[in-house]
TORKOL-4160 file (C-alpha; in steps of 0.2 Angstrom, whole numbers, padded with zeros to 4 digits, m for minus):
259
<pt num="1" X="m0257" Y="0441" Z="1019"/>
<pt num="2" X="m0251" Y="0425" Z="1020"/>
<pt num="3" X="m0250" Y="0426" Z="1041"/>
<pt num="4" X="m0265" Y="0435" Z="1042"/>
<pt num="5" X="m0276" Y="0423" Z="1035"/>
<pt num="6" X="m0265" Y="0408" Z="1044"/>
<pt num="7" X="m0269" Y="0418" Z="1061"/>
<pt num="8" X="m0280" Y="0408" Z="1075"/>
<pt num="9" X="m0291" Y="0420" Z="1082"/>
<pt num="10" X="m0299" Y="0409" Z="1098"/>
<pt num="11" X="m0288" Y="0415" Z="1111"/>
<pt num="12" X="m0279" Y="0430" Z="1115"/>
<pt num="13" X="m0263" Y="0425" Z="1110"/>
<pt num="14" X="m0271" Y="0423" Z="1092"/>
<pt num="15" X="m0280" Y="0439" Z="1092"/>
<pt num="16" X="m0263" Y="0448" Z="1096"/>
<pt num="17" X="m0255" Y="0438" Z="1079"/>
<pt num="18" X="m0269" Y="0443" Z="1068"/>
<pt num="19" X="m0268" Y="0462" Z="1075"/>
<pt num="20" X="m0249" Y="0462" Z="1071"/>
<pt num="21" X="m0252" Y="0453" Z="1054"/>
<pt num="22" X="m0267" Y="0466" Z="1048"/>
<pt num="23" X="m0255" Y="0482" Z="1056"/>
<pt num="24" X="m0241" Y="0473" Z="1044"/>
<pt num="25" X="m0248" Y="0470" Z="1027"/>
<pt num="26" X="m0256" Y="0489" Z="1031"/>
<pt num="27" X="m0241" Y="0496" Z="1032"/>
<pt num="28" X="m0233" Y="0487" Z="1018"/>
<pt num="29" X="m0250" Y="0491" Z="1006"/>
<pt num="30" X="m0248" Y="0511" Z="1012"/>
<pt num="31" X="m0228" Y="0511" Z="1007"/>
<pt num="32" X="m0233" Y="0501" Z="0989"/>
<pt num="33" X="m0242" Y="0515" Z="0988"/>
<pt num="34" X="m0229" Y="0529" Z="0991"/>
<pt num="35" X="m0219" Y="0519" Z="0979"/>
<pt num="36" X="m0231" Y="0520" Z="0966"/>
<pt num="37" X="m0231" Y="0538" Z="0965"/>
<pt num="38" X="m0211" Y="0541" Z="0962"/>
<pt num="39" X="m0201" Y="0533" Z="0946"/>
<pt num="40" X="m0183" Y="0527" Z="0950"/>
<pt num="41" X="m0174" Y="0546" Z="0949"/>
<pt num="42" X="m0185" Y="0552" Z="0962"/>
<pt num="43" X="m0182" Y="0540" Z="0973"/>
<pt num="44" X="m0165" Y="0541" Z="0971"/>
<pt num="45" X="m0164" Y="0559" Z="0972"/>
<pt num="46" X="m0176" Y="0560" Z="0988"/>
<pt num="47" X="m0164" Y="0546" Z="0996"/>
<pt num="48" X="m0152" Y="0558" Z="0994"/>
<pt num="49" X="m0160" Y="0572" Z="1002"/>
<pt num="50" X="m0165" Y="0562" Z="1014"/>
<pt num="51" X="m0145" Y="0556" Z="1019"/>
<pt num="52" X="m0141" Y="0577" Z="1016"/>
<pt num="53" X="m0132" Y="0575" Z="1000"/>
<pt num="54" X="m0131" Y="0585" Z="0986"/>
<pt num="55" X="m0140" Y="0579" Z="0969"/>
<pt num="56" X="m0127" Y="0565" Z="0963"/>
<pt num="57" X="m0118" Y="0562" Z="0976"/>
<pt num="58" X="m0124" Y="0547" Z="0981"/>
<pt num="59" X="m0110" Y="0532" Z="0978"/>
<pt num="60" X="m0111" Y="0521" Z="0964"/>
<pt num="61" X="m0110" Y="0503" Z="0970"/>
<pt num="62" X="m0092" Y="0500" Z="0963"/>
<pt num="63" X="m0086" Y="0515" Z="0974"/>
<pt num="64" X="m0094" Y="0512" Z="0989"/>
<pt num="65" X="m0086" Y="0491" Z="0987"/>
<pt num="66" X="m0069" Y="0499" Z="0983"/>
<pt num="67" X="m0069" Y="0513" Z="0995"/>
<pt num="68" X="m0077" Y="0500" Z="1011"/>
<pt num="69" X="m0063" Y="0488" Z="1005"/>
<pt num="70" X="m0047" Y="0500" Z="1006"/>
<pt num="71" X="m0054" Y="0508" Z="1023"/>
<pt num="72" X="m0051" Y="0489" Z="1029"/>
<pt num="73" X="m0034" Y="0486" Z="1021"/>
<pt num="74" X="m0025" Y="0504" Z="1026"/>
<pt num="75" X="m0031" Y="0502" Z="1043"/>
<pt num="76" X="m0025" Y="0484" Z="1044"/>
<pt num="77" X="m0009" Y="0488" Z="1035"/>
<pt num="78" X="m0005" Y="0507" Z="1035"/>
<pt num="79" X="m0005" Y="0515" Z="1053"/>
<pt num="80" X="m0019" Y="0527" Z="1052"/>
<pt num="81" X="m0021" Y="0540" Z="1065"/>
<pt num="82" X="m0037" Y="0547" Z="1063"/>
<pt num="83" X="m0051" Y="0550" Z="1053"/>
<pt num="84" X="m0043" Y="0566" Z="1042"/>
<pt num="85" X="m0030" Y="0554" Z="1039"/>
<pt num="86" X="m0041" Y="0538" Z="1033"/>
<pt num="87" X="m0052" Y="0550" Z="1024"/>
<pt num="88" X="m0035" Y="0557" Z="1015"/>
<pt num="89" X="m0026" Y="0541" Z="1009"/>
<pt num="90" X="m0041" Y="0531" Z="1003"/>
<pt num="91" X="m0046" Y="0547" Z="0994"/>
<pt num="92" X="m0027" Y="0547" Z="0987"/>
<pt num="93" X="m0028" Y="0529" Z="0982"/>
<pt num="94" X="m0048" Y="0530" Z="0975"/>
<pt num="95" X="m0042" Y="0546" Z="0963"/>
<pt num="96" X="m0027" Y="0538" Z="0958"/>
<pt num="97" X="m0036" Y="0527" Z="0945"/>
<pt num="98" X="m0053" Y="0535" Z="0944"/>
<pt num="99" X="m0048" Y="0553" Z="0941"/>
<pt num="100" X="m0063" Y="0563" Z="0949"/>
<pt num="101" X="m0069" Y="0571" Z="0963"/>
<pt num="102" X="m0070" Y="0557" Z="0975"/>
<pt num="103" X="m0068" Y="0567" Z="0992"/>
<pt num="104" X="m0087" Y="0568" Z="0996"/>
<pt num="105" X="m0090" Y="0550" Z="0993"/>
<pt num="106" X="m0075" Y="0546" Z="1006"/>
<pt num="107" X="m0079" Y="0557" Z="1018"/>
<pt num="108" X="m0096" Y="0553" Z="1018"/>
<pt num="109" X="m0093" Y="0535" Z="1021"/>
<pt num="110" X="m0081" Y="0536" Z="1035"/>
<pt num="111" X="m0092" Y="0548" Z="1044"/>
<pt num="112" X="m0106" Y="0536" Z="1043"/>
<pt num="113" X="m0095" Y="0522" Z="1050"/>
<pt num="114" X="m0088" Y="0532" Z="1063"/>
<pt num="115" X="m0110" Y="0536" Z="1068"/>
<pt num="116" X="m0111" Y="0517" Z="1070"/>
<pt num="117" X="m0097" Y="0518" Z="1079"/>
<pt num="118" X="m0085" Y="0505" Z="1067"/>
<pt num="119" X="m0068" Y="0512" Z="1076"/>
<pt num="120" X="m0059" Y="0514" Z="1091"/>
<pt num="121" X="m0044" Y="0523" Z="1093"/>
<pt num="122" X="m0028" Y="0515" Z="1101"/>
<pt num="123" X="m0016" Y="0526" Z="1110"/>
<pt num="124" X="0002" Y="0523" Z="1110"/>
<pt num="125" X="0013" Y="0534" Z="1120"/>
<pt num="126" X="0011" Y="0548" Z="1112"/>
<pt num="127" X="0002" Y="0544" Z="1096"/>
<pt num="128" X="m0013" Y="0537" Z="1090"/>
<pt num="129" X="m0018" Y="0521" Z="1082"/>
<pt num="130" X="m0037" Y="0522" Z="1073"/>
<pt num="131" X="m0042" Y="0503" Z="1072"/>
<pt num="132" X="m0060" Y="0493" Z="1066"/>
<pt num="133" X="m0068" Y="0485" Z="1081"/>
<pt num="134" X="m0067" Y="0467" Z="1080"/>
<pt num="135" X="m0083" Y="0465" Z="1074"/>
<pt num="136" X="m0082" Y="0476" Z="1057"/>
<pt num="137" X="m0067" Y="0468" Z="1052"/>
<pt num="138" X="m0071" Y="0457" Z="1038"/>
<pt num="139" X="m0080" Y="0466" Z="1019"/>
<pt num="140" X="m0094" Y="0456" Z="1023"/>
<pt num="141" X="m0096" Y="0464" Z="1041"/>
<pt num="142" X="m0091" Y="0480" Z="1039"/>
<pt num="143" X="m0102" Y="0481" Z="1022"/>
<pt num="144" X="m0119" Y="0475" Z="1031"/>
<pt num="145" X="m0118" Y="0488" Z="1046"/>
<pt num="146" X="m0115" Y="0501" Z="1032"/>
<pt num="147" X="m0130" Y="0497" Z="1021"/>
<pt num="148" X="m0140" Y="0493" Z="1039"/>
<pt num="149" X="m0136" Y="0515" Z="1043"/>
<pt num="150" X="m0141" Y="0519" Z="1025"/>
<pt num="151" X="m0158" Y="0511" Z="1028"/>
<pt num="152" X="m0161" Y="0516" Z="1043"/>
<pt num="153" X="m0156" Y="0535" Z="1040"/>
<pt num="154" X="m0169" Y="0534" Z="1027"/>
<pt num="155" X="m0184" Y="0526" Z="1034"/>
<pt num="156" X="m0182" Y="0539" Z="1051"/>
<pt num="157" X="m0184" Y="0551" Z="1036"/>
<pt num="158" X="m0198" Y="0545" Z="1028"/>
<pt num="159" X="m0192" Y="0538" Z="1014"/>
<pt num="160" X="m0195" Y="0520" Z="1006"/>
<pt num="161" X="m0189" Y="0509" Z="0992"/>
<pt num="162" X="m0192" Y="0490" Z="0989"/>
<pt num="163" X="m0178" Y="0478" Z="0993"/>
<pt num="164" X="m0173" Y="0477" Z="0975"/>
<pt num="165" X="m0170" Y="0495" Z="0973"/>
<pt num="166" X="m0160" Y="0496" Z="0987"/>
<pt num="167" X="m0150" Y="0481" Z="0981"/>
<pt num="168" X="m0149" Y="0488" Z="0963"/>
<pt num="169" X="m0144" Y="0506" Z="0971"/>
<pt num="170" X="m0133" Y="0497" Z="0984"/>
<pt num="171" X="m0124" Y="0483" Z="0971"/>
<pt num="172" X="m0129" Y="0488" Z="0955"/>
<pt num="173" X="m0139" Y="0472" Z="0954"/>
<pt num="174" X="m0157" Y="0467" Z="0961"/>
<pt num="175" X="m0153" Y="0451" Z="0968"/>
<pt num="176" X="m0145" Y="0455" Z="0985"/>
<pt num="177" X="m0166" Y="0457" Z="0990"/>
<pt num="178" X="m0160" Y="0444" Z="1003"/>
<pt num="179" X="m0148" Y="0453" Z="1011"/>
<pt num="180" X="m0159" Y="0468" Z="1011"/>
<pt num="181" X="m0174" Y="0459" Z="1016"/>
<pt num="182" X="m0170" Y="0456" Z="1035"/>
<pt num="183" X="m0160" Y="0474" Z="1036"/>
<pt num="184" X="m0179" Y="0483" Z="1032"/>
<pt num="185" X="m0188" Y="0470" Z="1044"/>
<pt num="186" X="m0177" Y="0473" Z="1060"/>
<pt num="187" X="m0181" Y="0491" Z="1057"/>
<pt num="188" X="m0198" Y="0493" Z="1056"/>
<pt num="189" X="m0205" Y="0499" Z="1073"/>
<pt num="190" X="m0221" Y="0504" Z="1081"/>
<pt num="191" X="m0220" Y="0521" Z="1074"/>
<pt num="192" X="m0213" Y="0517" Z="1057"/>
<pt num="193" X="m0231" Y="0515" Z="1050"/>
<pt num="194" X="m0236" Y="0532" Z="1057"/>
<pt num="195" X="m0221" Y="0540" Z="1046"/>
<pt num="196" X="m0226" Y="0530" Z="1033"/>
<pt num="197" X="m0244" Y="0536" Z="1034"/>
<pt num="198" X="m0235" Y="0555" Z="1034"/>
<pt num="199" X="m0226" Y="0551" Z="1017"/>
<pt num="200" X="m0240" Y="0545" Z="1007"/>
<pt num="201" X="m0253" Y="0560" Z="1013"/>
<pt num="202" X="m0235" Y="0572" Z="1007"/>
<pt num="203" X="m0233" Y="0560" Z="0989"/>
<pt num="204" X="m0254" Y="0561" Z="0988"/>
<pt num="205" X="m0254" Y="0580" Z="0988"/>
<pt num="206" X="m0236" Y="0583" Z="0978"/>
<pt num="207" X="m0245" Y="0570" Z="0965"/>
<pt num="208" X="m0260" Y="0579" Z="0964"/>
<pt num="209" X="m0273" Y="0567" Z="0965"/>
<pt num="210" X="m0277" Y="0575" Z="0984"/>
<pt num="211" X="m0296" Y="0574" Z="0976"/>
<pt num="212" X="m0297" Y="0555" Z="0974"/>
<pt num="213" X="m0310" Y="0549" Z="0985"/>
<pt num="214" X="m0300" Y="0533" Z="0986"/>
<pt num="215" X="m0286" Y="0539" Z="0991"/>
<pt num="216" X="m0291" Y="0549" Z="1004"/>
<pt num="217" X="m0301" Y="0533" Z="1011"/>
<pt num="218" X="m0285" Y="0522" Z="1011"/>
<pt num="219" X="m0279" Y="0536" Z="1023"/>
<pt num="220" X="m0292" Y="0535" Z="1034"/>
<pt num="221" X="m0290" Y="0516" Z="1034"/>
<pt num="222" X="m0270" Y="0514" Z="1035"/>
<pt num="223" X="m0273" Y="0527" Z="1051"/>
<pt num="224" X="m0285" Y="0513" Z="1059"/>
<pt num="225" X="m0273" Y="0499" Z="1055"/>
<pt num="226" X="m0257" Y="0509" Z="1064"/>
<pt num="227" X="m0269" Y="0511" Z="1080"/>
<pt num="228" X="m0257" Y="0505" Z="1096"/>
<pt num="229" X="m0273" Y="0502" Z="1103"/>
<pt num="230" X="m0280" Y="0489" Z="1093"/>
<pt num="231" X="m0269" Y="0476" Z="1101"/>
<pt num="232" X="m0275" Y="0483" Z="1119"/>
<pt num="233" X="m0295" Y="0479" Z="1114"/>
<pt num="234" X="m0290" Y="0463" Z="1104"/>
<pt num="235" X="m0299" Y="0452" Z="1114"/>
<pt num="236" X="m0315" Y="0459" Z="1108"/>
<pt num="237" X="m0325" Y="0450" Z="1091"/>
<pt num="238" X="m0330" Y="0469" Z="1085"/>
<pt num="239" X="m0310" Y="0474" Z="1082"/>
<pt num="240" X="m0310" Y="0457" Z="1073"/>
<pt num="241" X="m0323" Y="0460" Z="1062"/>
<pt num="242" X="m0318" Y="0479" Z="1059"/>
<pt num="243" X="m0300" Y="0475" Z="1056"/>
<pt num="244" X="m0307" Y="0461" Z="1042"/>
<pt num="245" X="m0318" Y="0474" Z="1035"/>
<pt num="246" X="m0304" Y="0488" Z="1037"/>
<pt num="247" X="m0292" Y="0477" Z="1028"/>
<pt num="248" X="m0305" Y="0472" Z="1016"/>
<pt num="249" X="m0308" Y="0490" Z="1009"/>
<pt num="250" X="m0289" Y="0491" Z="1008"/>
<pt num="251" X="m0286" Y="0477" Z="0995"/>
<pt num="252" X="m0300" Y="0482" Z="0986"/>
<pt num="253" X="m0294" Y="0500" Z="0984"/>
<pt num="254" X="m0277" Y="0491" Z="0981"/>
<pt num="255" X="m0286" Y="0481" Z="0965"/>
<pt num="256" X="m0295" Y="0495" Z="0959"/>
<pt num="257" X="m0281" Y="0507" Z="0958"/>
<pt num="258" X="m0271" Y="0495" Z="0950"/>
<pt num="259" X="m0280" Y="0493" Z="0935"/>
């Protein structure tokens, strides 16, 4: 809201900065709204769904930091040869002191990080060395590309969740937003609005409130604020003024719904 109504709109240049702006706070109002229509265990459970994971399977934040942190030392310290052989000894040395079923979390971590790709393997003579690329060799590293993958694997699915959520589902704690914040950011594309726009119409009718007049407007209005072609024609006054008055309607939904 803030660089929307900071936007100069007497040359071209400005025009493009407002259309961006408006087609921002758009999308952001249309995933408030998905999020207002699921409580904390649906989103985790449709995150989960979204990753293909069984109900529960999702890592609790002490795991994920224990598991990410002995993938780093066995690697640097151990001699790994492959990815059946990381998977094994950091599920032997996880079980050792937690005493459950660990395996999924393990291999589900290490098959993400291999997606990225996080490893290369090293042959010598005639066996193999599995090693972290330079760049993923520090916690730190190695743990922002892993919760980067998770975020994006969800939002190419559909799914949403504030910044705090994921830090609370992430950390166990909500105030890792600023870590979170520029992971969502970088990821939010040109069509991320249009999937976003495909989610709330699916939480509308699953909520039942398919019948709201109001609801069904703020489609019709998200779909004009996600039009490419607003920044073609952005040098005419009448986009101007219909994006103010599209937006307009937006907030005002927004207010009345939230009373």
């Amino acid at each position: 809201m803030f660089s929307l109504l900071h936007s100069q709109y007497i040359n071209n240049e400005g025009f493009l900065i407002f259309i961006q702006a408006a087609h921002n706070l758009g999308e952001n109002v249309c995933i408030d709204f998905i999020l207002h229509y699921q409580s904390l265990q649906e989103l985790k459970n449709n995150l989960e769904s979204a990753l293909g994971l069984q109900q529960g399977q999702f890592p609790e934040p002490a795991i994920e930091e224990k598991i990410l942190k002995l993938i780093i030392l066995l690697i640097k310290c151990s001699g790994i040869s492959s990815e059946q052989h990381l998977m094994y000894s950091v599920t032997q040395l996880v079980q050792r002191k937690d005493q459950k079923n660990i395996q999924p979390s393990v291999e589900y971590i290490v098959r993400l990080l291999l997606d990225v790709p996080c490893f290369e393997i090293e042959q010598v003579g005639e066996s193999s060395s599995m090693q972290l690329k330079p760049a993923f060799q520090k916690y730190e590293s190695l743990r922002r590309v892993y919760d980067s993958k998770i975020i994006e694997m969800a939002m190419q699915c559909g799914f949403y969740m504030p910044p705090e959520q994921w830090s609370l589902l992430l950390y166990g704690y909500t105030t890792n937003e600023s870590i979170i914040d520029p992971i969502i950011d970088k990821l939010l594309t040109k069509t991320s609005f249009q999937t976003a726009i495909q989610q709330y119409k699916k939480i509308v009718l699953l909520s039942g409130a398919a019948q709201s007049q109001d609801l069904n407007d703020l489609m019709k209005h998200f779909q004009f604020l996600s039009n490419d072609n607003l920044a073609i024609d952005a040098s005419g006054a009448s986009v101007l003024t219909s994006t103010l008055d599209m937006l307009k309607r937006v907030v005002s939904i927004l207010n009345k719904l939230k009373k």
